[in-house]
C-alpha positions in Angstrom: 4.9 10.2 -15.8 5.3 10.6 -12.0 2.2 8.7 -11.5 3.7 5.6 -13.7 6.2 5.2 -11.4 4.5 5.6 -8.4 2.2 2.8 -9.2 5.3 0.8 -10.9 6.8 1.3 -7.2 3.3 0.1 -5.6 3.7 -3.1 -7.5 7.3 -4.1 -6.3 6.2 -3.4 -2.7 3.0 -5.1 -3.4 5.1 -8.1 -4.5 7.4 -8.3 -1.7 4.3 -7.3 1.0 3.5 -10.9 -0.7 6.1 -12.3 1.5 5.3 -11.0 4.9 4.8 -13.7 7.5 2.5 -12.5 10.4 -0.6 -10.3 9.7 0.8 -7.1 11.4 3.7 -7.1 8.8 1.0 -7.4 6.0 -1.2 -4.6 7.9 2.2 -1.7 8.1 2.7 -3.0 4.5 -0.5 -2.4 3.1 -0.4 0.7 4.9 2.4 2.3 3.5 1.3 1.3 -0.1 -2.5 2.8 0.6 -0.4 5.8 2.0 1.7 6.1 -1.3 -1.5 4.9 -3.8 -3.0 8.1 -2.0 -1.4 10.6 -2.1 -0.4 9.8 -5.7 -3.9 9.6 -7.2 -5.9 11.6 -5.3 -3.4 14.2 -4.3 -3.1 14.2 -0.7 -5.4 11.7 0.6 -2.6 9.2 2.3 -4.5 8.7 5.6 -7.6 7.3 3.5 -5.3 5.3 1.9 -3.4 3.9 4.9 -6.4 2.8 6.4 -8.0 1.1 3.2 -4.5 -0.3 2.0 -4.3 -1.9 5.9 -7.3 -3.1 6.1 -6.9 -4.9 2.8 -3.0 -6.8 4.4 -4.9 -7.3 7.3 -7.7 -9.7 5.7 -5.6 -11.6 3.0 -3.8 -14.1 3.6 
């Protein structure tokens, strides 16, 4: 149950990252959702998620 609203959380943020004007607000966005997608599914692995969820806000657009 904790993981359904994790992900239900990574959604909304998802949805307002949508709105971020410049790349760098997409990037800290992206960021913090890899972080929390991380350490919520693969139990401690925020950093790898950071990076990957950044990297991702960093090349859409």
């Amino acid at each position: 149950m904790r993981k359904f609203f994790a992900l239900a959380a990574m959604a909304a943020m998802t949805t307002v990252a949508a709105c971020g004007d410049s790349t760098l607000e997409r990037a800290v966005v992206g960021g913090a959702i890899g972080c929390a997608a991380g350490e919520v599914l693969t139990d401690g692995r925020c950093v790898e998620g950071a990076v990957v969820g950044a990297g991702v806000g960093v090349i859409t657009n």
